[in-house]
C-alpha positions as CSV (number, residue, x, y, z in Angstrom):
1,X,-94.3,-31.9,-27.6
2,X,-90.9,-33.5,-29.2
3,X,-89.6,-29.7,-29.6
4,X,-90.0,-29.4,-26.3
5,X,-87.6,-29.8,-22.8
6,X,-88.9,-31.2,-20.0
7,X,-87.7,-30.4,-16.1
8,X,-88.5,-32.9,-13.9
9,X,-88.4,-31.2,-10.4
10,X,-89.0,-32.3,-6.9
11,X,-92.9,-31.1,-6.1
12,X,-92.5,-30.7,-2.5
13,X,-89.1,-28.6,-2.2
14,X,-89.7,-25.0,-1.9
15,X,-86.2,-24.2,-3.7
16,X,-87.2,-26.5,-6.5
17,X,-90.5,-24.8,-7.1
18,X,-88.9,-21.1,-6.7
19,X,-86.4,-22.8,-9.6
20,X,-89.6,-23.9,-11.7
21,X,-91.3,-20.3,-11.2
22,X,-87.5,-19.0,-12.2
23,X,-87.7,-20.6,-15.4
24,X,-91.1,-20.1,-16.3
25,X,-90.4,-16.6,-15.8
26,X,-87.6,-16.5,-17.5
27,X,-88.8,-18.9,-20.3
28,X,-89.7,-16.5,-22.9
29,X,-89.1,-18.9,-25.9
30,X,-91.7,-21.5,-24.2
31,X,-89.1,-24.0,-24.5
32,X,-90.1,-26.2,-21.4
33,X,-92.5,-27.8,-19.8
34,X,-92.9,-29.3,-16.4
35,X,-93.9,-32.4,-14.3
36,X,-93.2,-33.1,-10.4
37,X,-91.0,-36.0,-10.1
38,X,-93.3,-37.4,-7.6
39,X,-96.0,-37.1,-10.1
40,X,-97.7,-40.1,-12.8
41,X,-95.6,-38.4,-15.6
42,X,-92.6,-37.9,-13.7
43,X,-92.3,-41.5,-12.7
44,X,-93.3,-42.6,-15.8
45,X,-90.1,-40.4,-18.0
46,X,-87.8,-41.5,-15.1
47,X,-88.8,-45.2,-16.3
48,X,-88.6,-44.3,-19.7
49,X,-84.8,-43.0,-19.8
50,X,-83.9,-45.8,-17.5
51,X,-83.4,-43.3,-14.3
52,X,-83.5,-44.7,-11.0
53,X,-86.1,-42.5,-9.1
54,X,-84.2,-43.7,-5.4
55,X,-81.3,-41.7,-6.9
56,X,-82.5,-38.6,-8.3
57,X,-84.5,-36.7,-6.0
58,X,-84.6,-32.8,-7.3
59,X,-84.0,-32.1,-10.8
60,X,-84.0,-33.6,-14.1
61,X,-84.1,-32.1,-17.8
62,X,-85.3,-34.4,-21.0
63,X,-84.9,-33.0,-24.0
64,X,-85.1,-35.3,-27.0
65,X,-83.9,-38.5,-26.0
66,X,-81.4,-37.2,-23.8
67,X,-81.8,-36.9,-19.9
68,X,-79.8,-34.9,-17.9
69,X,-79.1,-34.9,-14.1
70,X,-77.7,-32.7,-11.3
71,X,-75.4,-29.8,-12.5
72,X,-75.8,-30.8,-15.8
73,X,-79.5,-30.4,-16.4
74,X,-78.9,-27.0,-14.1
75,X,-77.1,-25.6,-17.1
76,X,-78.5,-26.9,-19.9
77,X,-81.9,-25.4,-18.6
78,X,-80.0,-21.8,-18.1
79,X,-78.6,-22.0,-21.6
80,X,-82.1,-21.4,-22.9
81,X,-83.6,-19.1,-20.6
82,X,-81.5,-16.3,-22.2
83,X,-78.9,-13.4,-21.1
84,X,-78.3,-12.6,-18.5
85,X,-78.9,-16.0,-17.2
86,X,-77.8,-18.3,-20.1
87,X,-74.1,-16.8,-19.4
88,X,-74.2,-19.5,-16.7
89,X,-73.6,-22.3,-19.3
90,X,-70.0,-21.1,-18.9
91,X,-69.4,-23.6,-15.9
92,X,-70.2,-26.4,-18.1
93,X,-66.3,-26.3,-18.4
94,X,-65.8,-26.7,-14.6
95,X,-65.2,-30.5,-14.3
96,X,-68.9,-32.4,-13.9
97,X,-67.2,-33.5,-10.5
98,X,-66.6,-30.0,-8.7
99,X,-69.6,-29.2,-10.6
100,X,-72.2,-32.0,-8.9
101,X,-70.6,-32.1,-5.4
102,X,-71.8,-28.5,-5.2
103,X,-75.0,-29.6,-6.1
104,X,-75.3,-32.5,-4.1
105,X,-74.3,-30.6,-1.5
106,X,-77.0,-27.8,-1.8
107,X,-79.8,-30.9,-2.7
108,X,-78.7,-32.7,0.8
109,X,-79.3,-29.5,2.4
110,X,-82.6,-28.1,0.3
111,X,-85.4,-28.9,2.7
112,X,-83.6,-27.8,5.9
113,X,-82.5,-24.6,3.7
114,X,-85.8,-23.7,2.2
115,X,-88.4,-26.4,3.9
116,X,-91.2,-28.6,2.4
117,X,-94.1,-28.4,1.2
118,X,-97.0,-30.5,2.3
119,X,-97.9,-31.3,-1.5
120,X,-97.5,-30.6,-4.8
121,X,-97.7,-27.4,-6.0
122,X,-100.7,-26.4,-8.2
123,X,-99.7,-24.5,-11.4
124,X,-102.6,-21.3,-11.7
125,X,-104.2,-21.1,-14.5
126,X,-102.0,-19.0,-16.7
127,X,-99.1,-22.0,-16.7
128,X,-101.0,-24.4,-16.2
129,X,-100.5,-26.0,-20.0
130,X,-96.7,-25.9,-19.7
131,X,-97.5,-28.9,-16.5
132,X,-97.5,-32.5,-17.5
């Protein structure tokens, strides 16, 4: 499990799980796995790499001992998923200040944008070994 990322994503956003479906399509390398923030796992990793879970509500990547947040963990998860999408990595250059007011700005709006789910979602059983 060390050789492999882990997204931490927000279980009851519906744009968060179309992102997690996104990747796990687009995963081909089986480089990730996955655990809802709200989730045992979740909480416990937050804990681990010292992340307050009051601020950071929609997406985190661990890979290693390194967590990453916001834009950052954005890109770093498209840098694997191959081309076309790993081409995204190229905004890592954008300042991480442009960079994370654009996505706190789409996280603010994410539930109004795309709604909420009532729970979780529930992994069938062909990805269900990539969940946490």
């Amino acid at each position: 499990m060390d050789d492999k990322a882990i997204i931490l994503f927000d279980g009851v956003c519906r744009f968060c799980n179309g992102s997690v479906n996104f990747v796990l399509r687009h995963d081909r390398k089986d480089h990730f796995r996955f655990a809802p923030l709200q989730s045992e796992a979740g909480q416990a990793l937050l804990a681990q790499h010292g992340i307050d879970p009051s601020k950071t509500d929609s997406f985190v990547l661990i890979e290693g001992r390194r967590a990453s947040l916001k834009s950052a963990a954005a890109l770093h998860t498209a840098r694997h998923l191959g081309f076309p999408v790993s081409l995204l990595w190229a905004f890592i250059i954008v300042p991480a200040f442009i960079r994370n007011a654009v996505y706190d700005w789409i996280a603010r709006n994410r539930y109004r944008w795309f709604g909420k789910m009532d729970a979780c979602m529930v992994p069938d059983e062909r990805v269900r070994r990539k969940f946490l």
